[in-house]
Each structure stands twice: as structure tokens, then as C-alpha cells.
N, C-alpha and C positions, 0 to 999 in steps of 0.2 A: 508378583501380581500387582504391587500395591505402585511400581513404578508404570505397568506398561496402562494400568487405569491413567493414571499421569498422563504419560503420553499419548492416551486418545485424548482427555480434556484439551492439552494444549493443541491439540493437531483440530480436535475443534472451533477454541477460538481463533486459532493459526487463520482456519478456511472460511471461519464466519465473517471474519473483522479487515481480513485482507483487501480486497476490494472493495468493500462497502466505506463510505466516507467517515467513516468512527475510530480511527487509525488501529491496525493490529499492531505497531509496537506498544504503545499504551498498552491495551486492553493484555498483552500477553507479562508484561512488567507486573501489573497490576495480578495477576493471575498468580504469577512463579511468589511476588509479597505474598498473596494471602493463602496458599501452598506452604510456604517456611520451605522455598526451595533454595539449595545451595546453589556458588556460584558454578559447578560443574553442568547446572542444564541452560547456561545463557549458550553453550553453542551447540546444544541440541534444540532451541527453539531458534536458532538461525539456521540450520540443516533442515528443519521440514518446511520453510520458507520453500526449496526448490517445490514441492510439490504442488501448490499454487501455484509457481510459476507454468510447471507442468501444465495444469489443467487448462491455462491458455493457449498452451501452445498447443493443445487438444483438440479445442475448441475452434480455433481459427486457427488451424493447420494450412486449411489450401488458400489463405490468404498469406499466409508466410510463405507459403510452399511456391505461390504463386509469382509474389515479390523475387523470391530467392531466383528461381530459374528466369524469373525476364530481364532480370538484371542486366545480360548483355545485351539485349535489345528494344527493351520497352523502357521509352521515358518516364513512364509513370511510375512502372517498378522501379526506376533509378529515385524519383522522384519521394515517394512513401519511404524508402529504406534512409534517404539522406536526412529527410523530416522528421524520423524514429530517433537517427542518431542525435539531431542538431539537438533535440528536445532530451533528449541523453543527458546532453555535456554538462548542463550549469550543476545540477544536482550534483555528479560525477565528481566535476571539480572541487565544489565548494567544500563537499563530502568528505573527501579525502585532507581540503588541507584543515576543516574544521573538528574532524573527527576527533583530536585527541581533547579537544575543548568542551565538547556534547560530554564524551563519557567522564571528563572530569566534574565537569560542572551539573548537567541537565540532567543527565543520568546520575550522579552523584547518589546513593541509596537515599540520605538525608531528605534530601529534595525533589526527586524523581517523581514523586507521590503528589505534589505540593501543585508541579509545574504541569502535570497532566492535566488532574484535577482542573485546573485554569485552562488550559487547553481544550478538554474537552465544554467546559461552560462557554467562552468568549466563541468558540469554534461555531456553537450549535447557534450562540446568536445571532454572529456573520452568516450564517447560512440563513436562516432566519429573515435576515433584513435585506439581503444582496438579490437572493431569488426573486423576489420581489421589483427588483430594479435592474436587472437584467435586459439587455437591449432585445429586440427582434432579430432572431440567427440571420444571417448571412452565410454562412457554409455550414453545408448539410450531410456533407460525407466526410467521415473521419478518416477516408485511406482518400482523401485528396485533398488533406490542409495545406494551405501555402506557407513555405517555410518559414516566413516571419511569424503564424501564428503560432506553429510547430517551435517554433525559438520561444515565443513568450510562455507558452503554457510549458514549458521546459523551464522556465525562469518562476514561475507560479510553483513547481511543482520544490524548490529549494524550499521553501515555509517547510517540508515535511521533516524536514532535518530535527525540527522541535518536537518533542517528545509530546504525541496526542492531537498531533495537528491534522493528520491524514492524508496520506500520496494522493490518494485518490480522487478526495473531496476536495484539496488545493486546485487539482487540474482539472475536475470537471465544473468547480463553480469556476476558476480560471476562465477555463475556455467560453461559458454560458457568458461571462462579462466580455469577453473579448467578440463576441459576437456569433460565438458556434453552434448550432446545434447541441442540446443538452446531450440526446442520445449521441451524435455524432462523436461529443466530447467523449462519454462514458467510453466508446471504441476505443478513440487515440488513447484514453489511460490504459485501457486494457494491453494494446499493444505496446504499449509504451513500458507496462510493466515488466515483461520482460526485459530487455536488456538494463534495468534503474534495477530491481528485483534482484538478478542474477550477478549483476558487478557487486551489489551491496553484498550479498551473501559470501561472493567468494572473496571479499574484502574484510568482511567480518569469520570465516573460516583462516583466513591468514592468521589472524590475530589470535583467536580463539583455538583451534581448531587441535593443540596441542591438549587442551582438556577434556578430549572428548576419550573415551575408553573401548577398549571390544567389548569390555560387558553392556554397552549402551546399546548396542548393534540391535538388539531386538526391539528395544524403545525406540530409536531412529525409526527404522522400518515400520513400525506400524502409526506413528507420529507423522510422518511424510504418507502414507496410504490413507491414512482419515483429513489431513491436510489435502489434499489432492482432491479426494472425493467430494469432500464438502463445499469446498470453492468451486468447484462443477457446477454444483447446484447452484449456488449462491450466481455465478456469475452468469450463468443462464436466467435468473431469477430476476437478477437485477436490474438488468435492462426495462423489466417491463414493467417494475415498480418506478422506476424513474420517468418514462416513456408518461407512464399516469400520476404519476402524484408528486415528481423532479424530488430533489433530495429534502425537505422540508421535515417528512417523518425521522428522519435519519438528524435535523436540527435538535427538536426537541429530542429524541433520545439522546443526544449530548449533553445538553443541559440536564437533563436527569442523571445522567452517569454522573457529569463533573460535580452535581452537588452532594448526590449520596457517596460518594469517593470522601468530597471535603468533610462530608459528614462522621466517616468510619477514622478519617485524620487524626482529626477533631476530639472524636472519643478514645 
């Protein structure tokens, strides 16, 4: 009883922190510390990862669906699918040759704590002060960015590599400075999260994925079903907190988090 409680908490901050620009690897690191969780549930909080992804693919099914089949005939579909991908790559790449460096260094147990904490503070303030100075949008749909923008907020979205930085939050204030629509932006991340989401995980199940157990199988499953469900909400939700009030609220609760974090450090 007292693992699959576990397992709904992390499948809740899984679904809360995922989309939202307050990065879910933080906030789940920070979680399994103050749990006194061992290192067998770091790949069962990369396994209920899919189920946010799920909830996308949910969600904007007939725009995926739609993409998929016009593929051999519509340029646009050719278009949106090659822009998903372009914005893919840099994370993808970097990801992979960086990766043993993060977990050595950033992830490090020592330090992991240290460099969120700063993370989450410097993050909440750049949001903070850039929302602010953000241009007037120039494109306003996020299933028709031109691939150069589609490349840079792909190039934006590499910051998330740093533990506490946020996928989300790098690409939609990205995209907000590069000139996109805010909500537009929040789209392209969404869609974007899929395939950056799903390579990470099954990148991190390669590596990981030998420590996971059949006694876990029930934790999983209900881990991954409140992960799912909650980012439903949430990513439905979000749109129209952004839409009114842009990521600002989501600023300062970083600066809160990164202090009371430094705080509990500290003591």
C-alpha cells in the first residue's frame, strides 16, 4: 500500500510539472530526495513519463492523425511533420552525447539539489523580465511555423538538459522572443513534446530499464494512469491560463520553489 501511495504522488507531480514551465525532472528529483526513495524508482519515474505523453497524443489526436495521412499529399502535412522533427534534433543530439556528463555531474546526488534550486530561482526571474520584452507575434499558428523558427525554438529547447530549467518554459518563452504567438508557442511545445518526451524516455529505459522489477508492475500501472490523467487536465488547463495571464504566475512560483528548496538545503 505504502509504494503504490508513492506511485500516485509521483504520477501526480509526473502530470502536474510536465507541461507546465516549472520543469518536471526537478520537481520529481526533488520529490523521490524528500521520499528517501532508492535508486530502483529513477526508472519508474521515467516509465510514467509515457503517460503525459499519452495525454497529448489524446488530445491532439486528429491533428497528428491528420498530419500522418496527408503526408503523401499535403504540403503542409509534409510541412508541420518536418518542423516537429527539425525542432527534434538539437535536444536529441546534444542529449545523447551530453548525457553521461548531466548524470555525472548535474544530476550528481551532491549537487542536484544545489543546481535546481538555482534553476528554479534564475529561471522564474528570466521569465519574469523577458515576458516583459517580448516582441509583437508575428505567427500565430503553431501547426504552420517556418522551419527556421521550428529549428530555433528546437535550439531553445537544449537549456532543458539542465536540471530545473523547463522543456516547456525554454520553448514557449523561446518562441514568445522569437516572435510567435505565446499560445501558438505553448501548441508547438506541446506537439513537440512528443517525439523530445518519448526518445528521452526510451533513452533513459535503455540505460535504466534493467532495474525495474515485476513486483513494480502495479506501481507502474497506476503511476502512468494518474500521470496521464492529470496532465489532461493540466494541458487543457494551461492553455487558457497562458492565453490570460502568459507564464508570469508560473515566474514567481519559481522563485518560491528555488528559495524554499535553498532553504530546506540550508538547514
Amino acid at each position: 500500500m505504502h509504494d503504490i501511495l508513492i506511485s500516485v504522488w509521483l504520477g501526480i507531480v509526473e502530470g502536474l510539472t510536465e507541461f507546465l514551465p516549472v520543469s518536471s525532472t526537478g520537481h520529481l528529483l526533488v520529490a523521490e530526495r524528500l521520499l528517501g526513495l532508492s535508486d530502483n524508482w529513477e526508472a519508474f519515474t521515467v516509465v510514467i513519463q509515457l503517460g503525459a505523453i499519452l495525454s497529448v497524443v489524446v488530445i491532439y489526436f486528429q491533428t497528428f492523425w491528420q498530419a500522418l495521412i496527408g503526408l503523401p499529399s499535403s504540403e503542409q502535412a509534409r510541412r508541420f511533420a518536418l518542423g516537429i522533427i527539425i525542432a527534434f534534433l538539437p535536444a536529441a543530439v546534444v542529449g545523447v552525447l551530453i548525457s553521461k556528463w548531466i548524470n555525472s555531474m548535474l544530476l550528481n546526488p551532491v549537487i542536484a539539489m544545489p543546481v535546481i534550486a538555482a534553476s528554479w530561482f534564475i529561471g522564474g526571474l528570466v521569465i519574469l523580465a523577458l515576458e516583459r520584452t517580448a516582441p509583437k507575434p508575428r505567427w500565430l499558428d503553431g501547426e504552420r511555423l517556418p522551419l527556421s523558427k521550428a529549428f530555433q525554438i528546437g535550439l531553445c529547447q537544449v537549456l532543458a538538459l539542465i536540471p530545473g530549467t523547463s522543456r516547456s518554459g525554454a520553448t514557449i518563452l523561446g518562441g514568445e522572443l522569437l516572435g510567435v504567438d505565446r499560445v501558438a508557442a505553448t501548441k508547438f511545445t506541446f506537439y513537440l513534446a512528443v517525439p523530445t518526451m518519448l526518445g528521452a524516455t526510451l533513452f533513459e529505459l535503455y540505460k535504466k530499464g534493467a532495474s525495474l522489477s515485476h513486483g513494480q508492475s502495479l506501481d507502474i500501472a497506476v503511476g502512468f494512469v494518474v500521470s496521464f490523467l492529470v496532465a489532461y487536465v493540466v494541458i487543457r488547463q494551461f492553455l487558457v491560463i497562458v492565453a490570460r495571464y502568459g507564464l508570469t504566475p508560473f515566474g514567481w512560483y519559481r522563485i518560491a520553489a528555488g528559495i524554499a528548496l535553498a532553504a530546506y538545503i540550508w538547514a
